[in-house]
C-alpha positions in Angstrom: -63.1 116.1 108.9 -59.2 115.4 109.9 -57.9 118.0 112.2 -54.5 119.7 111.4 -52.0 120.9 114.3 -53.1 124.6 115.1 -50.0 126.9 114.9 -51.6 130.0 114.2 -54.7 131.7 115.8 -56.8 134.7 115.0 -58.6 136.3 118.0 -61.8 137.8 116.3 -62.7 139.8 119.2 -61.1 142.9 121.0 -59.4 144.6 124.2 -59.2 142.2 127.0 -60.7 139.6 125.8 -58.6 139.1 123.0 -55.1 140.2 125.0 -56.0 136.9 127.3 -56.4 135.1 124.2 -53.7 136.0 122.6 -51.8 135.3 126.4 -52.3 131.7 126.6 -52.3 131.2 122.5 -48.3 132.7 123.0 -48.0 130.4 126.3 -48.7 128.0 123.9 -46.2 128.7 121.0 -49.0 130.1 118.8 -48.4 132.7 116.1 -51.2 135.1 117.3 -53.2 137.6 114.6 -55.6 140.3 115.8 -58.4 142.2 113.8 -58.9 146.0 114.7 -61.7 148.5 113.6 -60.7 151.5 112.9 -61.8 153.5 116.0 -59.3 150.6 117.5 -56.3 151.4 115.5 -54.6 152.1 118.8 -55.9 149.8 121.1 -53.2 147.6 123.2 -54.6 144.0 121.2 -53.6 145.3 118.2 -50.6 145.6 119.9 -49.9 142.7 121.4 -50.5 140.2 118.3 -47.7 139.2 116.3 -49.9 140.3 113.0 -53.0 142.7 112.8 -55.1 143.5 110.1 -58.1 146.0 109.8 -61.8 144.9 109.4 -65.0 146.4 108.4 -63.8 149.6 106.6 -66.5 151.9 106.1 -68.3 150.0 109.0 -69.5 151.0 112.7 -66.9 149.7 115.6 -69.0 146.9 116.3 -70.6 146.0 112.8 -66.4 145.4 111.6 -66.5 142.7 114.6 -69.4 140.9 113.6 -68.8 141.2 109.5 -68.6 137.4 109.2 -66.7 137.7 105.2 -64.4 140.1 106.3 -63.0 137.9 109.4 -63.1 134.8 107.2 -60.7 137.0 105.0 -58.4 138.1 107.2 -57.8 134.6 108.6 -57.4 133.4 104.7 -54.7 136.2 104.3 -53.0 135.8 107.5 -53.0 131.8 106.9 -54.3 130.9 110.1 -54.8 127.3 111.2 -57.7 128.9 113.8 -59.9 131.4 114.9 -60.9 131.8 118.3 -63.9 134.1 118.8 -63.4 135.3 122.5 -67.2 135.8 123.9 -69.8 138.1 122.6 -69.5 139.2 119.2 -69.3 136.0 117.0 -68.7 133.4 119.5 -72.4 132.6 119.9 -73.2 133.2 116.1 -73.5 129.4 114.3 -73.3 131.1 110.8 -69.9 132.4 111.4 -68.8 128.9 112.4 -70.1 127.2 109.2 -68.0 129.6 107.9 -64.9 128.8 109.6 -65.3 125.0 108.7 -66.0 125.9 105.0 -62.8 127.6 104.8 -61.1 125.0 106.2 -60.2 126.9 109.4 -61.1 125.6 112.8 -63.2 127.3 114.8 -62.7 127.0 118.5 -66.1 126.6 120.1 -69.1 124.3 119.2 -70.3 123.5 116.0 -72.9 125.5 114.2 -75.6 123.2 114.7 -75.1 123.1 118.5 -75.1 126.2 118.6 -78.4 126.9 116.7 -80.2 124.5 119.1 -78.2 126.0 122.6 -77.4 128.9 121.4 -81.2 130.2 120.2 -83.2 130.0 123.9 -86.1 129.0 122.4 -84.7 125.8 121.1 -82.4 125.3 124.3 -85.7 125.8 126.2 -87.4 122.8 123.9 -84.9 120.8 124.0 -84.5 120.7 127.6 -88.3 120.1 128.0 -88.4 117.3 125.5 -85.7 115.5 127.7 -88.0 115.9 131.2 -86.0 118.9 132.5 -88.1 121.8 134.4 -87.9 124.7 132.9 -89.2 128.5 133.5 -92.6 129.6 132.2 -91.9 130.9 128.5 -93.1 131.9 125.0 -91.7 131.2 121.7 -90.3 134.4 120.1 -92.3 137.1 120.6 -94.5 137.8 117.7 -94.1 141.6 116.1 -97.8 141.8 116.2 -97.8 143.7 119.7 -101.7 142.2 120.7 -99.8 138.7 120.4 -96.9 140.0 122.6 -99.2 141.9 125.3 -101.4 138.1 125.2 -98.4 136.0 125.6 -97.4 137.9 129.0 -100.7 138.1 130.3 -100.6 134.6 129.9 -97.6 134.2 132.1 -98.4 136.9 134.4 -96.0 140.3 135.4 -93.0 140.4 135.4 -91.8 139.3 132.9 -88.4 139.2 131.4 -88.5 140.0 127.9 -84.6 138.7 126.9 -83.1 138.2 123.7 -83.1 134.8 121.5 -79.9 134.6 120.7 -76.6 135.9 122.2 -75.6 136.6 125.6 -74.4 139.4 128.1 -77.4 140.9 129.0 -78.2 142.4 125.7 -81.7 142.8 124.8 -82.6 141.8 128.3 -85.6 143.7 130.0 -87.6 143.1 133.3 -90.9 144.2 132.3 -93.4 145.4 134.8 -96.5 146.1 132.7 -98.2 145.8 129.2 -97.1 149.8 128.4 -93.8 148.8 129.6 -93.7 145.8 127.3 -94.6 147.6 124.6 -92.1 150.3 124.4 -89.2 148.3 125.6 -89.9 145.3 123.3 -88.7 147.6 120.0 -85.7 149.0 122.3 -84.5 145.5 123.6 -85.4 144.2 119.7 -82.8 147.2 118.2 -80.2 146.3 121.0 -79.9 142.5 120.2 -79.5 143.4 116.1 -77.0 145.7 117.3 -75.0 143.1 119.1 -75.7 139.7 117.8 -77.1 140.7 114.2 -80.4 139.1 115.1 -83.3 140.6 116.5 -85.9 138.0 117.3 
């Protein structure tokens, strides 16, 4: 696919991250547009864009930022060249940048289908052992049968650290000191990572 020159970005992210975005993107003689939820109506990256446009109305704070349609809209209206996801939210999320190319919008990060192999620790993990590189005693993702969870740890022996497949940041991240402990954090960790990276596994 030809590239066009970029002279408009949307940060689809918030606060800082997207302010330092939205720094160098001006540095850079960029036309800079911002998304907002409505609890962020009056937060300073709002602001600081030279456009800004609401997302995810009805939505949680944190549902608007990861509402894939609604981003892909708002960069359609505002006629943006670009979209540059920040971290967190969307930036590790290979859907929303199939989307990005199939509206004809660059995305600034890796391509989906890097991303589903890196991105996913289970298929970084294998990829990195079918190319000879040590890696850290592991499972594939967990099974919601808790026997097979509670068999899977034995196997590798306390602690453990039970961690989300996809995404980043700590979220869904547990050390886990024992089989009761696995048990009732594994549901906790599971509601925190489809929380923040709209994926449980």
């Amino acid at each position: 696919m030809k590239t066009r020159p970029v002279r408009s970005l949307l940060v689809a992210n918030r606060g800082e991250i997207a302010i330092r975005v939205m720094r160098a993107a001006t540095e850079m003689g960029l036309r800079t547009v911002a998304v907002y939820s409505h609890e962020d109506r009056f937060a300073l990256h709002r602001f600081k864009a030279d456009e800004a446009y609401r997302v995810g109305a009805g939505q949680k704070p944190i549902a608007a930022y990861l509402d894939i349609a609604e981003i892909i809209r708002v960069a359609k209206e505002a006629k943006v060249d670009a979209i540059h996801p920040g971290y967190g939210f969307l930036s590790e999320n290979p859907d929303f940048a199939d989307a990005c190319e199939a509206a004809g919008i660059a995305f600034i990060g890796p391509r989906g289908d890097v991303m589903r192999t890196l991105g996913n620790k289970v298929a970084a993990r294998n990829l990195a052992q079918s190319v000879g590189v040590p890696v850290m005693p592991a499972t594939p993702p967990l099974s919601r049968d808790p026997d097979e969870a509670l068999a899977a740890a034995a196997e590798i022996g306390y602690p453990v650290m039970l961690k989300a497949s996809w995404g980043g940041g700590g979220r869904g991240m547990r050390i886990i000191q024992s089989e009761q402990e696995l048990l009732t954090q594994m549901p906790v960790a599971r509601s925190e990572a489809l929380a923040a990276f709209g994926n449980d596994e």
